[in-house]
N, C-alpha and C positions, 0 to 999 in steps of 0.2 A: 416667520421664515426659518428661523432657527430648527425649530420642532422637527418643522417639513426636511430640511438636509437630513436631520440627527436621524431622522425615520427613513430616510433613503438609504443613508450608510448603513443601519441596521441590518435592511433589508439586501443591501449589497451584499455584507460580510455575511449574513447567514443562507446567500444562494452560494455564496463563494463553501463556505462549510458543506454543501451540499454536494456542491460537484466533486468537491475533493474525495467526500468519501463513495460517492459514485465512483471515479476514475481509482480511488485506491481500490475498492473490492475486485474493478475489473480485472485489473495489473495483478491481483492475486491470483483471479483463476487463471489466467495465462499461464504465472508462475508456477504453479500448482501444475499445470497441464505438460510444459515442458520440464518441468520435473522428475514426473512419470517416463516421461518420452527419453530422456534421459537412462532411467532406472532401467528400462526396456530396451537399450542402447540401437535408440533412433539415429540414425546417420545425424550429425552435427547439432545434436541436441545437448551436447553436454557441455562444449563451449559458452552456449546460449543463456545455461542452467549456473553456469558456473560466476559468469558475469550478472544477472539477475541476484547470484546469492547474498551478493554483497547490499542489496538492497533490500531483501527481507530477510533478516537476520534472527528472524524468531523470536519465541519465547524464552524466557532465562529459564535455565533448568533450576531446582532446589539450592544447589550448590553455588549459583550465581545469583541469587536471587537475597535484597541486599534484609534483613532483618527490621521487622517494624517497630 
């Protein structure tokens, strides 16, 4: 009975892994999308862009980026 749970929860957390990176790639292109919309100064796209930012904060550049 053991086995049967531990193979459920596996199988839980790695659909749970899935969606996640399903729903983050979406939330990228959005971001990406008002972005532009932004750059192009789309009537209230930059509010939009600006709040978003705070939640993809990018790559570290060279300078931030911490030494191996």
């Amino acid at each position: 009975m053991f086995r049967l749970v531990e193979q459920l929860a596996s199988n839980i957390d790695d659909m749970s892994l899935l969606c996640g990176s399903d729903a983050y790639v979406s939330s990228l292109g959005f971001y990406n999308s008002i972005k532009q919309a932004a750059k192009m100064n789309v009537p209230n796209a930059k509010p939009i862009y600006d709040e978003l930012q705070k939640r993809f904060p990018g790559r570290p550049t060279a300078k931030q980026a911490e030494p191996v």
